[in-house]
N, C-alpha and C positions, 0 to 999 in steps of 0.2 A: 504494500500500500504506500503510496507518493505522497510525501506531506507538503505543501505551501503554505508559507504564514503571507498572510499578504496587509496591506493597508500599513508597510515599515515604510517609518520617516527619517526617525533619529539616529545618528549614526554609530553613538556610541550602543546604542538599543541593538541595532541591528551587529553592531560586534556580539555579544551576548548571543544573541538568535545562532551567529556560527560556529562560534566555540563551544556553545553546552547543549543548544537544541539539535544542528546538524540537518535543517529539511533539505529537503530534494531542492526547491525552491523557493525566492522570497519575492513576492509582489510590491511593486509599488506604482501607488495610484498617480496617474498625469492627468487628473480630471477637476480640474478649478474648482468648483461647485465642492467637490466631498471637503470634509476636515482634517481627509489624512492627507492632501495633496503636497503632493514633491515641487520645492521648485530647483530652478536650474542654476540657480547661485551657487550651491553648495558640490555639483553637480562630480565633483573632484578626486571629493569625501567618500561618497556613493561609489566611484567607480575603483576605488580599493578593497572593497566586499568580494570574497571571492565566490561566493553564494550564487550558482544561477540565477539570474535576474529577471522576473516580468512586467514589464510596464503595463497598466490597467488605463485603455485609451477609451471615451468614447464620442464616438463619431467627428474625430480629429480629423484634420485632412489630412490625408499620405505623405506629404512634404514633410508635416508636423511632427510626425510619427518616427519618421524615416532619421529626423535632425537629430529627436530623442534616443532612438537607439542607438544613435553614435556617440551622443552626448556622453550616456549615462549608462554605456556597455551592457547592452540588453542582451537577454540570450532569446528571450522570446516576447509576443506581445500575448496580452490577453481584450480581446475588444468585445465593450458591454452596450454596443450601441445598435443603431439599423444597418451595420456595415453589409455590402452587397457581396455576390460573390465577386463581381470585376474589381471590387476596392481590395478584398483577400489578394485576389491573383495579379493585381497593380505591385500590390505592397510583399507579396513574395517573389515577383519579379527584380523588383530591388532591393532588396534582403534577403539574409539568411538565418534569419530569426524563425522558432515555431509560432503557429498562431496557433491560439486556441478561442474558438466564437461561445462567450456567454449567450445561454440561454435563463430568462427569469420568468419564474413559473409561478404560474395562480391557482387556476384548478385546473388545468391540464394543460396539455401540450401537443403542438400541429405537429406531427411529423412528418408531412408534406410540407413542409418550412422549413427544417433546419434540412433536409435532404435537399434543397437547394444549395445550399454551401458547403453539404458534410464533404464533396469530393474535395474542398480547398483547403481543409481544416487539420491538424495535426490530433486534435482532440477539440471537445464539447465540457462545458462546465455549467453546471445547473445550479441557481442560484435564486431565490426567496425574494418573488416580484416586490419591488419599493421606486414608487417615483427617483429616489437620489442613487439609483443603479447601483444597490448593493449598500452594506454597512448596517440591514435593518436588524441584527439579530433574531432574526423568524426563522420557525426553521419550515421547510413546507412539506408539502404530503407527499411524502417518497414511493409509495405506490404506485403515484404515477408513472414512474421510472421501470416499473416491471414488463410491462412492453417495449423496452427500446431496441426497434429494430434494425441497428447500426453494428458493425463490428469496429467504427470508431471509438477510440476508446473516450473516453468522460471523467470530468471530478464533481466530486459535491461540496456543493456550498451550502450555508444557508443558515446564520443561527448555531453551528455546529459546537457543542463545548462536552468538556470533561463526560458528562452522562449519556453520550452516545456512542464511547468507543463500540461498545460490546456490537449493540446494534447496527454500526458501520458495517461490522467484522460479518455479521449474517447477512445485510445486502450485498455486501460482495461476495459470496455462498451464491447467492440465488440470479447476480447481476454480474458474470466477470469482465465483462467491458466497463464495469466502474473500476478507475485503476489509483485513484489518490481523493484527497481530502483537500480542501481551501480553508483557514483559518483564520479568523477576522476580529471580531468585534466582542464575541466573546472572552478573549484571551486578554483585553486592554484594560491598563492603568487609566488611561488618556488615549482620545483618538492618535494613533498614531505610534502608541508606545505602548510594546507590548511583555506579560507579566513573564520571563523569562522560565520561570518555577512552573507555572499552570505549565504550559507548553512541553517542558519537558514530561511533566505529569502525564498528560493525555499521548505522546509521542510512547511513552511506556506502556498506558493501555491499550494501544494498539497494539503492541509487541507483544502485551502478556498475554491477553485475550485470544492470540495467536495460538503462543504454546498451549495454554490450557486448551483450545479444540484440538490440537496436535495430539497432544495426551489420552485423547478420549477413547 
């Protein structure tokens, strides 16, 4: 299971996040509007992290995007917006970043939508519809996910803290194209700073919950 902490500002926070917690990936949002937003002053700081990087765009223009992940040594984008599939295949034309296309969910979900774009996609990430594209703490109705007829793989969002490892561990049982977890708003001291201890906490129940069904 793939861990991302995403919504990291702070630099010395995000030292922490690499030394003790170790995910797969750390997000960080380029979207003016949220309260975790990065800006490109510090842009320096950031790119001494040696943490796989995702930038969280939405509906930026390409050029915007394009500057950022040079700026700010991105490994991949993640975009929460109406990105089309020609804007994916623009912006992988000129990069070499993964994209991965949010999807934010109410009570269900078209999937004759997101198979418009799933050919351009590296992955899909489902995430707990909120006007401010994400950061609502909700977590949504994960059954809906049990028809997904992709062999693209997906992460979950949404709300996600400490008391769902277990239950993670059995969607992925019954879901194997769900392949990581997104991290967010649950795990914060302060938008943007996140509790270094919870993190590793829940990164453990992931691992234990493992061995214990190992065991069985």
């Amino acid at each position: 299971m793939l861990l991302k902490v995403c919504g990291m500002r702070d630099v010395e926070n995000m030292r922490g996040l690499e030394e003790e917690v170790r995910p797969d990936y750390m997000g960080m949002i380029f979207y003016p509007p949220s309260p975790r937003y990065v800006e490109s002053k510090n842009s320096e700081d950031y790119a001494t992290i040696q943490l796989p990087k995702v930038g969280v765009f939405v509906n930026e223009p390409v050029d915007k995007v394009l500057e950022t992940i040079e700026l700010f040594g991105l490994n991949g984008v993640q975009l929460h917006g109406r990105e089309s599939m020609q804007y994916i295949e623009e912006l992988r034309e000129k990069s070499e970043v993964f994209v991965w296309k949010v999807w934010s969910v109410k009570d269900n979900l078209d999937w004759d939508a997101l198979a418009l774009v799933e050919p351009v996609v590296d992955a899909f990430l489902f995430d707990t519809f909120t006007e401010a594209h994400g950061g609502s703490g909700k977590v949504f109705n994960w059954q809906i996910l049990e028809t997904y007829p992709f062999s693209t793989p997906f992460f979950l969002s949404g709300g996600l803290g400490q008391e769902h490892a277990a239950a993670i561990r059995e969607l992925k049982e019954r879901i194997p194209q769900l392949v990581g977890v997104d991290l967010n708003s649950k795990f914060e001291i302060s938008p943007g700073f996140k509790d270094i201890k919870r993190l590793v906490a829940f990164k453990n129940s992931l691992v234990n919950t493992e061995i214990n069904e190992g065991s069985r």
